[in-house]
N, CA, C and O atoms as a GROMACS GRO file, in nm:
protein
  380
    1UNK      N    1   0.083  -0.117   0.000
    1UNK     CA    2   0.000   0.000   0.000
    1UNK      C    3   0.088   0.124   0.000
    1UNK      O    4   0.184   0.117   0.076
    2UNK      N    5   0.072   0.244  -0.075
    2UNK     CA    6   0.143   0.333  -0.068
    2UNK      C    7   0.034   0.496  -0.043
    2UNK      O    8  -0.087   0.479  -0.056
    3UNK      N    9   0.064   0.583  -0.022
    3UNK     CA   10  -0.024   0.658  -0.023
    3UNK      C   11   0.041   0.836  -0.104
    3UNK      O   12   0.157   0.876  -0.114
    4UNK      N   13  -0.030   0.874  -0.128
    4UNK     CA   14   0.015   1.007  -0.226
    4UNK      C   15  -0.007   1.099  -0.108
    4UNK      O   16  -0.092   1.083  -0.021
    5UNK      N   17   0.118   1.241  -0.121
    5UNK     CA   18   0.151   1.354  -0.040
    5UNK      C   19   0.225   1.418  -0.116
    5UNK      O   20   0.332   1.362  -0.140
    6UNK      N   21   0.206   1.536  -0.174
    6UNK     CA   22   0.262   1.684  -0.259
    6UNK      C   23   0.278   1.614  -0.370
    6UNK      O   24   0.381   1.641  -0.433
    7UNK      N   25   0.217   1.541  -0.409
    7UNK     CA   26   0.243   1.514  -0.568
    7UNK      C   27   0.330   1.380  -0.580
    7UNK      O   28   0.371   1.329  -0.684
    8UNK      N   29   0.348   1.334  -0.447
    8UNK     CA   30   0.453   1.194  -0.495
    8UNK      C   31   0.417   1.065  -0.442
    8UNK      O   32   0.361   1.105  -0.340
    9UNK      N   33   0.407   0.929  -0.436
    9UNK     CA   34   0.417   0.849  -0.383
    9UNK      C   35   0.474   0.812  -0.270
    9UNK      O   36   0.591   0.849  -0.262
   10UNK      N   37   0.425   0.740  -0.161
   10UNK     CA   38   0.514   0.710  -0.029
   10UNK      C   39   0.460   0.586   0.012
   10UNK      O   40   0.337   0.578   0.008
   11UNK      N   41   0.538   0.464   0.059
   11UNK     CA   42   0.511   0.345   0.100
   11UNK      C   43   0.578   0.354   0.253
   11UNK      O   44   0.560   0.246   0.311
   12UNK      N   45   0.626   0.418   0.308
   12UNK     CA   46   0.682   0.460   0.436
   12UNK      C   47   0.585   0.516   0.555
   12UNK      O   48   0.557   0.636   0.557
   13UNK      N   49   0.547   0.450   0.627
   13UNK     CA   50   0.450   0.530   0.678
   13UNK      C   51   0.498   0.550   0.886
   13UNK      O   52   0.434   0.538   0.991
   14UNK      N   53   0.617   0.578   0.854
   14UNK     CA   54   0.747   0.597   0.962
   14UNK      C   55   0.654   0.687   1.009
   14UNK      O   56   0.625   0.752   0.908
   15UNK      N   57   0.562   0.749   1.138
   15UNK     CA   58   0.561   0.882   1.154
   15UNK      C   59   0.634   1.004   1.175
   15UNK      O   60   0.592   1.118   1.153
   16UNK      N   61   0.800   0.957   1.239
   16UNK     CA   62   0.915   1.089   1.205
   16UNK      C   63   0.900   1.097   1.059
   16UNK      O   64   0.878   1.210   1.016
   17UNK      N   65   0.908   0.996   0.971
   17UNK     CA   66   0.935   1.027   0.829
   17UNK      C   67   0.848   1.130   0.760
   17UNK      O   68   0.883   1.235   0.707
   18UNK      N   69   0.683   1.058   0.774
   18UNK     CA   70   0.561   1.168   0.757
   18UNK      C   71   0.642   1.307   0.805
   18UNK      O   72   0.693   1.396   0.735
   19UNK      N   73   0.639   1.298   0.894
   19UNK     CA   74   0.646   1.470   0.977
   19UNK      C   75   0.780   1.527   0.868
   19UNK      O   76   0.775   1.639   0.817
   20UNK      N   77   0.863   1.458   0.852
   20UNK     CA   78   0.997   1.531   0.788
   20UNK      C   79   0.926   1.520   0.645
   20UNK      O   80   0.985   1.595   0.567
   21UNK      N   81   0.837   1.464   0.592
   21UNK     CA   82   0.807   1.558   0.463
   21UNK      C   83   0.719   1.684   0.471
   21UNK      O   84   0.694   1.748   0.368
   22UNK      N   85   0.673   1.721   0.588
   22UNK     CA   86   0.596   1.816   0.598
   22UNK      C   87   0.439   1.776   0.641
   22UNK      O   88   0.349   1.858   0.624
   23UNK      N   89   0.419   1.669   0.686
   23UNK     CA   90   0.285   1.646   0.678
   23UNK      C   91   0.239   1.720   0.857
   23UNK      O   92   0.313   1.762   0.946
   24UNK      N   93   0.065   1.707   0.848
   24UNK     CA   94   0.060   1.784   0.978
   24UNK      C   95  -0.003   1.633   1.043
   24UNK      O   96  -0.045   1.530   0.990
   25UNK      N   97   0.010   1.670   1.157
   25UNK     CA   98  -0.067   1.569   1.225
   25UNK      C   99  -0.182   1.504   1.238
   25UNK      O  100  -0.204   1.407   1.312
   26UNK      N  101  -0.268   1.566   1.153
   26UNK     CA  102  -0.394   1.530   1.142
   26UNK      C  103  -0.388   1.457   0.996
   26UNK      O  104  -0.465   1.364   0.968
   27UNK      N  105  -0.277   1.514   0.892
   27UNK     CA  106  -0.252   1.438   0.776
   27UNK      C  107  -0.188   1.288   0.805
   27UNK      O  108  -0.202   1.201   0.719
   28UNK      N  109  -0.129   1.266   0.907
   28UNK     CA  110  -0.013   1.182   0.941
   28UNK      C  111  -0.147   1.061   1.021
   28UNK      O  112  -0.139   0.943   0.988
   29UNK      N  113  -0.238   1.095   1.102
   29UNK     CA  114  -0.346   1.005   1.094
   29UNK      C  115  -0.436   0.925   1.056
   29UNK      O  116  -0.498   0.826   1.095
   30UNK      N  117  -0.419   1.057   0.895
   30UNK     CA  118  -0.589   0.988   0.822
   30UNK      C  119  -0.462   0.890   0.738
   30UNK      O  120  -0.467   0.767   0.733
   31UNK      N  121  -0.368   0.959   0.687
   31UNK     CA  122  -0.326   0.813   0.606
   31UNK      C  123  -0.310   0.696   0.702
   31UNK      O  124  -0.368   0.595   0.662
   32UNK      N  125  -0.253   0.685   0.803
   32UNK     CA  126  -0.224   0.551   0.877
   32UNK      C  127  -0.398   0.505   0.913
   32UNK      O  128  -0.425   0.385   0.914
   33UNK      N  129  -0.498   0.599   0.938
   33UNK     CA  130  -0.659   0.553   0.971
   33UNK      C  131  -0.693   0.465   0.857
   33UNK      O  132  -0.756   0.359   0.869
   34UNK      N  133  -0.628   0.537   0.699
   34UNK     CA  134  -0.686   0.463   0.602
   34UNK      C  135  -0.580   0.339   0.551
   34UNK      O  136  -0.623   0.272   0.457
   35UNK      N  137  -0.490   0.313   0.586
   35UNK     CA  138  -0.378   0.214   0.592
   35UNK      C  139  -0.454   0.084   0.655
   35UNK      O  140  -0.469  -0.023   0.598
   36UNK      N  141  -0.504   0.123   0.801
   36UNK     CA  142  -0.537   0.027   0.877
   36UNK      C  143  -0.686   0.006   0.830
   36UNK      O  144  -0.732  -0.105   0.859
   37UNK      N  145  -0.765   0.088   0.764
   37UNK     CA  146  -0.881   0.044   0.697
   37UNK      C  147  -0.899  -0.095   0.608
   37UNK      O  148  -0.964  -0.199   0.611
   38UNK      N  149  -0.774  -0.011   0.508
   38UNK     CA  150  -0.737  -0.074   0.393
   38UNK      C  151  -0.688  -0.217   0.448
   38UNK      O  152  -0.712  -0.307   0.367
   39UNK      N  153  -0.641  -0.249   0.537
   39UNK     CA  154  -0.574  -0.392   0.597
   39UNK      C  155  -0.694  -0.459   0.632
   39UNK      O  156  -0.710  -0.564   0.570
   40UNK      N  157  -0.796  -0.424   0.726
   40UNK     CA  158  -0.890  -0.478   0.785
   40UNK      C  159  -1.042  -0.457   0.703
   40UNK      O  160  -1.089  -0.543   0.629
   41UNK      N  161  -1.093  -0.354   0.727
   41UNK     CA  162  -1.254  -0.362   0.694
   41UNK      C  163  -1.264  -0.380   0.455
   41UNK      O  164  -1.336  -0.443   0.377
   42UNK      N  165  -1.142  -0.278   0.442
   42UNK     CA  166  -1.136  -0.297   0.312
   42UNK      C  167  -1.084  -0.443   0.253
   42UNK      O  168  -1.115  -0.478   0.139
   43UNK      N  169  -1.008  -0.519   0.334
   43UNK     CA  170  -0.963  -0.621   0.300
   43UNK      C  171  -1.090  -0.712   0.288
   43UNK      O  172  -1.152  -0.757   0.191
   44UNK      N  173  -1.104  -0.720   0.416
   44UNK     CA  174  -1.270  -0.822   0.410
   44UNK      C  175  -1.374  -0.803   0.293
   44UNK      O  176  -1.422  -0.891   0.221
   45UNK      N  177  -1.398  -0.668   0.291
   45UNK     CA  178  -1.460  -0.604   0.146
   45UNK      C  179  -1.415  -0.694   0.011
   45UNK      O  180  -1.494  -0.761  -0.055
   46UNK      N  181  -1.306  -0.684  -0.009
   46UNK     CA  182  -1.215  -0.742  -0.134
   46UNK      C  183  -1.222  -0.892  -0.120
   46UNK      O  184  -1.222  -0.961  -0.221
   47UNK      N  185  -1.229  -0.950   0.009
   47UNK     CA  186  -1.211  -1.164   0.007
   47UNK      C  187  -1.404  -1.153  -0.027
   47UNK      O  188  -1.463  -1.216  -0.115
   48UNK      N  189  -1.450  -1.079   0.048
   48UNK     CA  190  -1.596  -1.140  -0.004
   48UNK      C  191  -1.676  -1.079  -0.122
   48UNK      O  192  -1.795  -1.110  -0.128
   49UNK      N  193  -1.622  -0.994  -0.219
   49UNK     CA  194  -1.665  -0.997  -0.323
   49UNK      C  195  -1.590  -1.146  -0.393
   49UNK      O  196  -1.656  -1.225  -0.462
   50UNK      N  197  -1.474  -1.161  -0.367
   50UNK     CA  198  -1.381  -1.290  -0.418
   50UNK      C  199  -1.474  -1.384  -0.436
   50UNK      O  200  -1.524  -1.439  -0.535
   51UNK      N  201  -1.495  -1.393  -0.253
   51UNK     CA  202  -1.584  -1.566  -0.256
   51UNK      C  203  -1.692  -1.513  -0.358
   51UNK      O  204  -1.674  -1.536  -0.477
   52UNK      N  205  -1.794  -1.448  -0.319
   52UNK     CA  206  -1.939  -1.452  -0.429
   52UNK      C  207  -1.899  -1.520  -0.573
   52UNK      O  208  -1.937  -1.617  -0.638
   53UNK      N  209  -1.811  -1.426  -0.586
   53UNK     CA  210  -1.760  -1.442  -0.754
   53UNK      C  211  -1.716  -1.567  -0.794
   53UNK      O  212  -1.774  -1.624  -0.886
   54UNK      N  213  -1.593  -1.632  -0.723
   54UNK     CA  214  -1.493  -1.704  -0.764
   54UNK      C  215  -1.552  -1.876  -0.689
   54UNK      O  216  -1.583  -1.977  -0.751
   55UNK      N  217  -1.548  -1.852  -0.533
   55UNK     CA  218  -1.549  -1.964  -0.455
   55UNK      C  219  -1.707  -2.005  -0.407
   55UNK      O  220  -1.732  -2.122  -0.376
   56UNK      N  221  -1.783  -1.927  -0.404
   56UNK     CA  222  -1.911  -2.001  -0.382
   56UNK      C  223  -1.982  -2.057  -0.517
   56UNK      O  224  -2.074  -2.134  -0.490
   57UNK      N  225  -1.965  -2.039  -0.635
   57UNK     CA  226  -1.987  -2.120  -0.726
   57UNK      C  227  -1.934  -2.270  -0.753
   57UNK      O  228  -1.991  -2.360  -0.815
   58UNK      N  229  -1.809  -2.272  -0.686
   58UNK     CA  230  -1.732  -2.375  -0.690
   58UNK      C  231  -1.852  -2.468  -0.545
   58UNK      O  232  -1.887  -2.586  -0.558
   59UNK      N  233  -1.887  -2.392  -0.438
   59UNK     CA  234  -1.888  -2.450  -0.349
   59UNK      C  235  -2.027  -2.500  -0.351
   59UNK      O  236  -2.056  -2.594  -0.277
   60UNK      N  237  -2.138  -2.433  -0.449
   60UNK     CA  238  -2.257  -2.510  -0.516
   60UNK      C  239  -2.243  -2.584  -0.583
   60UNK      O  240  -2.345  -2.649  -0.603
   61UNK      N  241  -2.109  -2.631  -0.670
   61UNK     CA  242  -2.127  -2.702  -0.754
   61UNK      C  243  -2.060  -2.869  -0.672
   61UNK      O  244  -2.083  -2.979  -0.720
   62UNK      N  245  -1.997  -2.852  -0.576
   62UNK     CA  246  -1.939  -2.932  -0.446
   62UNK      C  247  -2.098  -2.978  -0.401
   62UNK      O  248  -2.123  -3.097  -0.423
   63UNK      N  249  -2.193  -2.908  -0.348
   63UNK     CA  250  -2.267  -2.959  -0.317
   63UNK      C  251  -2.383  -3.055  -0.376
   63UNK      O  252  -2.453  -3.146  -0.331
   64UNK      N  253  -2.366  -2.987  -0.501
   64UNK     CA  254  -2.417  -3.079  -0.615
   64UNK      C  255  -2.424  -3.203  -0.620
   64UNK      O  256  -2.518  -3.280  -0.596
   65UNK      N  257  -2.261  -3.231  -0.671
   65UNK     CA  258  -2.218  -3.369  -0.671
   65UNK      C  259  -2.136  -3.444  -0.584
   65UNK      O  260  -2.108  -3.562  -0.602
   66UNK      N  261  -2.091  -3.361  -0.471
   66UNK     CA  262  -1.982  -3.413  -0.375
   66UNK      C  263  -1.904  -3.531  -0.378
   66UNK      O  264  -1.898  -3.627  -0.301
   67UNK      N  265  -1.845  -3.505  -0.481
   67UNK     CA  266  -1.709  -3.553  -0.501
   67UNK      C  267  -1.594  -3.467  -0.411
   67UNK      O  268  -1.634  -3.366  -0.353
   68UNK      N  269  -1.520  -3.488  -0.405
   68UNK     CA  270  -1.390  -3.507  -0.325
   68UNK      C  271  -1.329  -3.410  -0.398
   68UNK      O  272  -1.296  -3.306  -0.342
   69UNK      N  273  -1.303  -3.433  -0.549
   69UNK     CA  274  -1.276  -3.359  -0.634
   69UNK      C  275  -1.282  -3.273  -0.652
   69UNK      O  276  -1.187  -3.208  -0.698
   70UNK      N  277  -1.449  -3.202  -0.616
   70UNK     CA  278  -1.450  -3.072  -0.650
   70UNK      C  279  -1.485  -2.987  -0.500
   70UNK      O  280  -1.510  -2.867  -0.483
   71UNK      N  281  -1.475  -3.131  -0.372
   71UNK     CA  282  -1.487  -3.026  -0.258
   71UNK      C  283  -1.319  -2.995  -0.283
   71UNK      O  284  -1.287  -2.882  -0.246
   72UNK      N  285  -1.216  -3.072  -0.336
   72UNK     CA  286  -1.059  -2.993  -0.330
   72UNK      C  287  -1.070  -2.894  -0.417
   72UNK      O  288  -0.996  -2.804  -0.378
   73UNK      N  289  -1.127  -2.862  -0.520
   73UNK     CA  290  -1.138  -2.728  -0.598
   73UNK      C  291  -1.200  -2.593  -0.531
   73UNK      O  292  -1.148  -2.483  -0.552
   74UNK      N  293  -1.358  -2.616  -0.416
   74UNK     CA  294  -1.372  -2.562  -0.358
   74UNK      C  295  -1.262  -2.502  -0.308
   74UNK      O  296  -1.222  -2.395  -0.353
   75UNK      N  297  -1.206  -2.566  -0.214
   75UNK     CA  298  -1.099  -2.537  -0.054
   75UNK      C  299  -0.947  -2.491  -0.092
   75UNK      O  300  -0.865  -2.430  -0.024
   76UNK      N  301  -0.936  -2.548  -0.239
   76UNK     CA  302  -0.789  -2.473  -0.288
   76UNK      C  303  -0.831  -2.292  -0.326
   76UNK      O  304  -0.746  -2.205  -0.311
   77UNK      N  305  -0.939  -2.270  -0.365
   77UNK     CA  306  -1.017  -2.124  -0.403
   77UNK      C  307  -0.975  -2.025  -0.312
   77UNK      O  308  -0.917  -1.916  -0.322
   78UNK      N  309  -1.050  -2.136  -0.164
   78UNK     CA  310  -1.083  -2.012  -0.062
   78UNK      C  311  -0.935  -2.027  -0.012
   78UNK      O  312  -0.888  -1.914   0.006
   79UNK      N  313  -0.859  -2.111   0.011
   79UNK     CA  314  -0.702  -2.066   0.054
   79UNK      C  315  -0.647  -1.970  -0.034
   79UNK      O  316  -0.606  -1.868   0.020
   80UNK      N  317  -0.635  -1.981  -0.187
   80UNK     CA  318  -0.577  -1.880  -0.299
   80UNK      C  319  -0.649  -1.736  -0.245
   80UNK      O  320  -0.588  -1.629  -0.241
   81UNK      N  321  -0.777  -1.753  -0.208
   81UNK     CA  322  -0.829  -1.609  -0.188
   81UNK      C  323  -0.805  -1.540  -0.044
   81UNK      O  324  -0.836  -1.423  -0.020
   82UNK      N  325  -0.735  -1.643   0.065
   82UNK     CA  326  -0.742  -1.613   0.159
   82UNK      C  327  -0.542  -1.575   0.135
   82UNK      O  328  -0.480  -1.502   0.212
   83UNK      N  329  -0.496  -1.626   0.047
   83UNK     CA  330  -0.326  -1.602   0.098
   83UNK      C  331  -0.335  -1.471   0.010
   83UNK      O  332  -0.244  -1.393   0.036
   84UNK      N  333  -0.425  -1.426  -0.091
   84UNK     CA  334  -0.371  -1.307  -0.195
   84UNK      C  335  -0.459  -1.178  -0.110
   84UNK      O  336  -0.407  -1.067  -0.102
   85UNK      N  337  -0.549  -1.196  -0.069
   85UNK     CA  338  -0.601  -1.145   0.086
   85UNK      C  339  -0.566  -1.107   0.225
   85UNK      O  340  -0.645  -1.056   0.305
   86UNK      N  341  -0.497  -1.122   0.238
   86UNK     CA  342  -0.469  -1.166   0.371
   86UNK      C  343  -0.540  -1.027   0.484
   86UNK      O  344  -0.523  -0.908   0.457
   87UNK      N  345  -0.605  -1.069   0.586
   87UNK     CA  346  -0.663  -0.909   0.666
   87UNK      C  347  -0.570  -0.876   0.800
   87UNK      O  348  -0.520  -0.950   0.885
   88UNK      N  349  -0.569  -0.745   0.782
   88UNK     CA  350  -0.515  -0.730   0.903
   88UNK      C  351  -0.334  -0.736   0.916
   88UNK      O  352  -0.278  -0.743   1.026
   89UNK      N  353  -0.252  -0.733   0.769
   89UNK     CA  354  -0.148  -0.729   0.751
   89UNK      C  355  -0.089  -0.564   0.707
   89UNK      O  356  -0.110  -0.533   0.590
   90UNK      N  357  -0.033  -0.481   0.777
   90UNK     CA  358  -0.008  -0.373   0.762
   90UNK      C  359   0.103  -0.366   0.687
   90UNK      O  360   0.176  -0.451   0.736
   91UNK      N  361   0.172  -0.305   0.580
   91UNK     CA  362   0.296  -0.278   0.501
   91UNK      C  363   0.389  -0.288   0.642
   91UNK      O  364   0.338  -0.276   0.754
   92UNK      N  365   0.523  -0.311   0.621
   92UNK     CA  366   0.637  -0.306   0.750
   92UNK      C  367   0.674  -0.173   0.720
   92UNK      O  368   0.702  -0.141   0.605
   93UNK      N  369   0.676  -0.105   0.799
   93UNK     CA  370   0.719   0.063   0.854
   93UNK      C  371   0.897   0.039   0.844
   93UNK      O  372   0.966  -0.030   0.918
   94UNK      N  373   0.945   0.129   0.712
   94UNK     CA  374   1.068   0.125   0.696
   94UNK      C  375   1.119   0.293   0.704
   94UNK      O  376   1.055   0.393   0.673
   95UNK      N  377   1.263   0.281   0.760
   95UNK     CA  378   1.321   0.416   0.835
   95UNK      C  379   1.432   0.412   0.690
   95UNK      O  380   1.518   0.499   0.676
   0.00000   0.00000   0.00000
């Protein structure tokens, strides 16, 4: 995740660093407020449009015929959607 300030890109979200580009304190919040959004409530947002789309079709069609087969097609889905997902993982804060 990176976030835009005076026109440039920043993936650093150091708060000395913020402050030494000039940001104010109330700027230096909302990006880290929307950082930690973006990790948690937006993340969840993003896995469950996934499942609708991708993994609960798989997981009607599991129930269908329940084979083995396609409950492993199910359960490989929701892991792929759960590792490219992941909630609650914040960028690492680099100095």
């Amino acid at each position: 995740m990176s976030y835009l300030y005076d026109g440039k890109t920043y993936d650093n979200y150091d708060q000395t660093f913020m402050a030494e580009l000039g940001m104010s304190e109330e700027a230096i919040a909302s990006v880290t407020a929307q950082r930690d959004w973006d990790a948690t409530e937006g993340q969840l947002a993003r896995r469950k449009r996934r499942y609708e789309t991708e993994s609960d079709p798989l997981y009607l069609e599991w129930q269908y015929d329940k084979t083995p087969e396609s409950e492993q097609v199910w359960r490989d889905k929701v892991s792929e959607i759960k590792a490219q997902l992941p909630i609650g993982v914040n960028p690492p804060i680099t100095e």
